[in-house]
N, C-alpha and C positions, 0 to 999 in steps of 0.2 A: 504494500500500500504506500500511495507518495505520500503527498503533503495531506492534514487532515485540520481543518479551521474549523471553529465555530460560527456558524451561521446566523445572527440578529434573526434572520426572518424565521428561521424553521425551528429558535431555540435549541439547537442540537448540533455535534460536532457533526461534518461531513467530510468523507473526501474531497482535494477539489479537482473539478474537471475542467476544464475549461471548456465555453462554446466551442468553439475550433483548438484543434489539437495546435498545440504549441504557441497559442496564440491567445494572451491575455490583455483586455481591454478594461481599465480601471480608472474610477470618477473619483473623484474627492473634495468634501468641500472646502472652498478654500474662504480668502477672511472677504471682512467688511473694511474696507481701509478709508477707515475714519483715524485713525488712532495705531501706534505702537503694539506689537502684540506683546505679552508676558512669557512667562515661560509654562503658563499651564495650556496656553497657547499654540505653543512650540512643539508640546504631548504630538496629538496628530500628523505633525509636518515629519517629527524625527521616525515614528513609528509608518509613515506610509512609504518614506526615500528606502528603509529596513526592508519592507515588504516587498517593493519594487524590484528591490537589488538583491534580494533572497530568489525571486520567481527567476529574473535572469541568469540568478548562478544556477539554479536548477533548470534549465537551459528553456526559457520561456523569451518567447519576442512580447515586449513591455510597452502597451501606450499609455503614459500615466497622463493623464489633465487633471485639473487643478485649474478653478475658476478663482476669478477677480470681482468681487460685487462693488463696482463703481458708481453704484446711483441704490442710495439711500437716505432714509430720512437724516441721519446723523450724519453724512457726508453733508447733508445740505446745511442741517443747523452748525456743522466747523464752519463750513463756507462764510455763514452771515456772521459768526462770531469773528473771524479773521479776516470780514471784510475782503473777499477772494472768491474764486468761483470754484463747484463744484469739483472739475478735471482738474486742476489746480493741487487742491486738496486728496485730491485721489492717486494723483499722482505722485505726490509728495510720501503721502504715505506706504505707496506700493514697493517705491524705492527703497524705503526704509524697511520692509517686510522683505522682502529680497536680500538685504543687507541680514538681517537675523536668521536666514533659512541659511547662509552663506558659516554665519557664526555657528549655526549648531550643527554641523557638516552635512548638510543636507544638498541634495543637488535639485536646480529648478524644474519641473515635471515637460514632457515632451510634448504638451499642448498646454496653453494659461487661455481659455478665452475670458472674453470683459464684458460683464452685462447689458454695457451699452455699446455692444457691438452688434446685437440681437435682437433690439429691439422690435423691429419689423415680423420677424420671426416670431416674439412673442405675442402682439397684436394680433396675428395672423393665427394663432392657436387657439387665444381667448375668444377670438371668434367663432373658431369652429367648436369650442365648448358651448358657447349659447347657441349656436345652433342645433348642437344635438340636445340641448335641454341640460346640460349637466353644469353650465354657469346663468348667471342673471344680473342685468345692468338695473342700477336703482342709481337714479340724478347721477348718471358718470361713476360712479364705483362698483366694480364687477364683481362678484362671489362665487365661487364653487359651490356647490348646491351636493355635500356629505353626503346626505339622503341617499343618494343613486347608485352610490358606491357601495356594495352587499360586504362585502368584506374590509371597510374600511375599520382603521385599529388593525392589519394582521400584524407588522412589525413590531408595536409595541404593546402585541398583545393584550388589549383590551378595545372591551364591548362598546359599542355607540352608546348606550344606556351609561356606563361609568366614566366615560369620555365626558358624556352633557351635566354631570354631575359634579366638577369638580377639577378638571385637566386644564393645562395652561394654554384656555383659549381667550380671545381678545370679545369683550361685549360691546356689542354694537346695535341699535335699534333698526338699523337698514338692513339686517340679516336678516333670513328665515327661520336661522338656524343658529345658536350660538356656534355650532361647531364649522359653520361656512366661515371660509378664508378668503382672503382678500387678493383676487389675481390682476388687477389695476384699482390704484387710489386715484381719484383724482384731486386736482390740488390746481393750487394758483400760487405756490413757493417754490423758490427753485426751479431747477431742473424738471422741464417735460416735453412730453411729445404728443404731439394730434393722434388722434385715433379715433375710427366707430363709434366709441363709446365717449368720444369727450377727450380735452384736455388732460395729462397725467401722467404717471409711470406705474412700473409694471411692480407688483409683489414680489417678495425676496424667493415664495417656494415657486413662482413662475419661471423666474431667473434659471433655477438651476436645471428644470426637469427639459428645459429649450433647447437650454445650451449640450445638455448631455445629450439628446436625442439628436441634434444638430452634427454632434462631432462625431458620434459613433450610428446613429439610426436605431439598429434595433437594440434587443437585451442585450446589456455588457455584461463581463464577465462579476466584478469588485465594485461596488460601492461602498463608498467608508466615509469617517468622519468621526466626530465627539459623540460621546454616548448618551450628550446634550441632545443632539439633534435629529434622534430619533421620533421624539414625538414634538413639536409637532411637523417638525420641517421634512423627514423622509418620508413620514407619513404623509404627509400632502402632495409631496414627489409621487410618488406611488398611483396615490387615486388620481393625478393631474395624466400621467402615462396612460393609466388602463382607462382613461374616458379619453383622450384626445389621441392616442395611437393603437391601443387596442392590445399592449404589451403589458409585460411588468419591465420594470427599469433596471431588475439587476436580479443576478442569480445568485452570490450573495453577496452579503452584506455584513461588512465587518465596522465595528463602533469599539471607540478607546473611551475609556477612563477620565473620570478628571484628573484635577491635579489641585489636592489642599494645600491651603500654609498654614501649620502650627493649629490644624483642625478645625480651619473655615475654608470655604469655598474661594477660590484665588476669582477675581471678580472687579472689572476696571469699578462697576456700579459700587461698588463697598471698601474698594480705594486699595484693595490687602494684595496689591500683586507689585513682582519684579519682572522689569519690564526687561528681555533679551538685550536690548540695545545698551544696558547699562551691565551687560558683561564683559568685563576688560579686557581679557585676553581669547585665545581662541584656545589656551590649556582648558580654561572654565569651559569655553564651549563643548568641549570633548566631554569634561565631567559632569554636565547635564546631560548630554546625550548621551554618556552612558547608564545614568541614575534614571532613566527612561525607558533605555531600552531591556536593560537588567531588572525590569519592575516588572511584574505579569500585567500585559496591556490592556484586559480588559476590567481590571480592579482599579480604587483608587490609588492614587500615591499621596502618603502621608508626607508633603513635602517639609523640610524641618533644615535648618543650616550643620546641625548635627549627622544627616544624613548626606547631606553633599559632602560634607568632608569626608565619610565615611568613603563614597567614591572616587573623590581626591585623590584619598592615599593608595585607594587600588590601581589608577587609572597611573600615579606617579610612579609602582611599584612594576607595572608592567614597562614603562618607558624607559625605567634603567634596566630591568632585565633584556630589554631589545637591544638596548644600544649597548651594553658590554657586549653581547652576543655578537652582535652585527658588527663590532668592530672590530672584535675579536676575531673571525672569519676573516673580515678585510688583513685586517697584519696578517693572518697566517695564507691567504691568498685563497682559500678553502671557498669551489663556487659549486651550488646543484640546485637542482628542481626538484629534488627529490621531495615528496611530503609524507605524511606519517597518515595512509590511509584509513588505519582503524581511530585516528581520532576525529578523520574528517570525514568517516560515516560515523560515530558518534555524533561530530555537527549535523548532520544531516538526520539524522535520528529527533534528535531533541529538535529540532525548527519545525520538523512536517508535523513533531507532535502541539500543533498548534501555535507554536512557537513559546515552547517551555524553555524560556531562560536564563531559569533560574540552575539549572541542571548545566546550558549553555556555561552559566559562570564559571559554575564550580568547573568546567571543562577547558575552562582559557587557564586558569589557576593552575590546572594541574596542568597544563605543559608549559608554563611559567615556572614551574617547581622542578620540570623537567628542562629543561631549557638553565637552570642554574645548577641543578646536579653537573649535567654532562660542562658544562663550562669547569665548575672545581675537577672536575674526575679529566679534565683536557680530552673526552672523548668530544673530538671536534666533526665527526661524520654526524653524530647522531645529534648533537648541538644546531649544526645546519638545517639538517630533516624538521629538526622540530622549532627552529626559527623561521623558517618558511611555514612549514604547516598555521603556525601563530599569527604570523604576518596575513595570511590569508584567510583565517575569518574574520577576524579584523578587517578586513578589508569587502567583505561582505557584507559585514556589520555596518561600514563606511565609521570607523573609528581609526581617528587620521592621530599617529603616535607623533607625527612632526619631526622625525627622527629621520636623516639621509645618509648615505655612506659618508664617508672622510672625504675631504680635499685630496691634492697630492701632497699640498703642505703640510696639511694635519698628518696625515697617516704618515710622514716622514719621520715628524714631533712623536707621535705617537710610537714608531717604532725606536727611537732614540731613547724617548723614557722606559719601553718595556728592555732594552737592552741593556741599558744601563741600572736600572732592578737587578736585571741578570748578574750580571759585572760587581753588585754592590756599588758602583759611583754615586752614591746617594749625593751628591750637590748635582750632578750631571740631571740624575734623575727629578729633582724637586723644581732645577729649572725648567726643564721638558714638562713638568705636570704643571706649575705656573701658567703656562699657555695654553694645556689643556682645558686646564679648569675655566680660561678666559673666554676661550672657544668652546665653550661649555661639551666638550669632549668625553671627562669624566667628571 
């Protein structure tokens, strides 16, 4: 059996298949850029580039997108507060979100569409829901009509009866229905566009289910995102497909975790959040992405400053065991591809089981532990095998140690101090390590 995920929709782990053999098509939601994202933020971004680059190393052709919501109400209200216009503000921020996905080693996905790049597209769908009966235009704002949808609530598992009773929907007296959603507002603020129906713009869950049926057409294989956004935004995804295309949107569906601080919800509205961009260096970047990805994804994370150290020192602990290694090979001129296949079906064991990482760990650990045996014991064949093998899920992982071979200068320095150790020249040697240490070498 390959890889085996838990599925959102079918609550159960499954194998996965993919529509077409070797070929995986994957949606994900991406932000609202009004604003900086945090690092609870970041959860989703670091955990979908992981998935991505796992399906590839298990030799899958990857179309990852990843949309951009550039027309929102909160893009508008920055706008008027900074006196600036919306694309202005969107763009300001996008750049800086790109900047943070950069910081926690994330690579940008193979498609970014922009909401208002679709507009037309969306227009063009809300119409063909009022014509089938499954939206309704009241004074220029358009609703999806819940009603019609016999299985609406499957993702998040519950009934329309416990839905109307109590679920995070918005009240509005122009509904039919409390649980009808809004697929065009109209407005006279900001940013809008003509339409059918009136002046306005499109709904946040129109946005996405357009642009995903736009880039890919039919059922994709992945959709993902925070395990916020299952109700009521996938859910509305969902019924907005199976009434205006006659599909479902996705075969499965996978949802992360939040991310607490200190046992509140991380949260710009309640102020408790650290924001990526106020990460200094790109070592911290590494040690959130690892204190991420080493978290089981779809639980919370108890995020805590006692915790991040905690990965700190593992994340620091692996970078000196690479680079004595690595440079120890280099002086001894020692090169292979060899890898140490029963630990890299181990990797592959523990990933297909859902991505159990915590097993993952303890499996980097132990040929870290490996990896400094054979360096004491000078067994420098088996020190190789298993610094590559290391190197390379790490590199799956996309956990960047920032570690390159020597210069020719260094590795000279370098072979001068380890000779002069030899020899006893302890002044020869201490000079030699001076420069080491400068060239942060050892």
């Amino acid at each position: 059996m390959g890889l085996v995920i838990y599925n959102s929709l079918t609550n159960k782990m499954e194998e996965f298949k993919p529509i077409k053999d070797g070929k995986v098509n994957m949606y994900v939601c991406g932000p609202t850029v009004y604003g900086f994202i945090h690092i609870g933020n970041a959860r989703p971004v670091i955990f979908y580039d992981m998935l991505r680059s796992y399906l590839e190393y298990s030799g899958y052709d990857v179309t990852y997108a990843s949309n951009i919501t550039d027309v929102d109400d909160k893009i508008i209200n920055k706008a008027i507060e900074g006196n600036t216009t919306e694309k202005e503000v969107a763009a300001m921020f996008e750049a800086a979100y790109w900047d943070s996905v950069s910081m926690v080693g994330s690579k940008k996905p193979n498609l970014i569409p922009h909401a208002t790049e679709y507009i037309n597209e969306m227009i063009e769908m809300i119409q063909g829901l009022i014509d089938k009966g499954y939206a309704y235009n009241v004074d220029g704002d358009v609703f999806f009509r819940v009603s019609k949808i016999k299985d609406y609530g499957c993702l998040s598992n519950q009934q329309v009866e416990e839905l109307n009773s109590g679920a995070r929907i918005s009240v509005d007296d122009k509904k039919e229905s409390p649980l009808d959603f809004a697929l065009w507002k109209k407005t006279d603020v900001g940013i809008k566009w003509d339409s059918p129906f009136g002046s306005g713009r499109p709904g946040w869950h129109t946005e996405c289910v357009v642009m995903n049926h736009k880039l890919f057409g039919d059922v994709i294989d992945i959709h993902g995102g925070g395990m916020d956004l299952k109700f009521p935004h996938h859910e509305n995804e969902i019924a907005q497909a199976e009434a205006a295309y006659g599909t479902h949107l996705a075969k499965y569906w996978i949802h992360v975790g939040r991310l607490d601080l200190n046992g509140v919800k991380m949260s710009k509205s309640l102020g408790n959040v650290i924001y990526v961009k106020d990460i200094d260096t790109t070592h911290d970047g590494m040690v959130l992405r690892c204190l991420i990805l080493f978290s089981p994804y779809r639980q919370m994370i108890p995020y805590s400053m006692d915790l991040f150290n905690q990965y700190s020192k593992e994340y620091d602990k692996w970078v000196r065991a690479y680079k004595q290694s690595l440079y120890e090979l280099q002086y001894r001129n020692i090169e292979t591809d060899k890898m140490d296949d029963n630990d890299l079906t181990e990797f592959k064991k523990y990933m297909d089981d859902d991505f159990n990482v915590q097993n993952v760990l303890t499996l980097i650990n132990n040929i870290v532990k490996a990896m400094n045996t054979s360096l004491r014991a000078k067994e420098y064949e088996t020190l190789a095998v298993k610094t590559n093998t290391f190197k390379k899920i790490l590199d799956v992982l996309r956990i960047n140690l920032f570690v390159d071979k020597m210069t020719e200068e260094e590795l000279s320095v370098y072979k001068d101090w380890q000779e002069a150790r030899i020899n006893k020249d302890f002044e020869k040697a201490d000079i030699a390590r001076a420069k080491l240490v400068e060239w942060k070498i050892v």
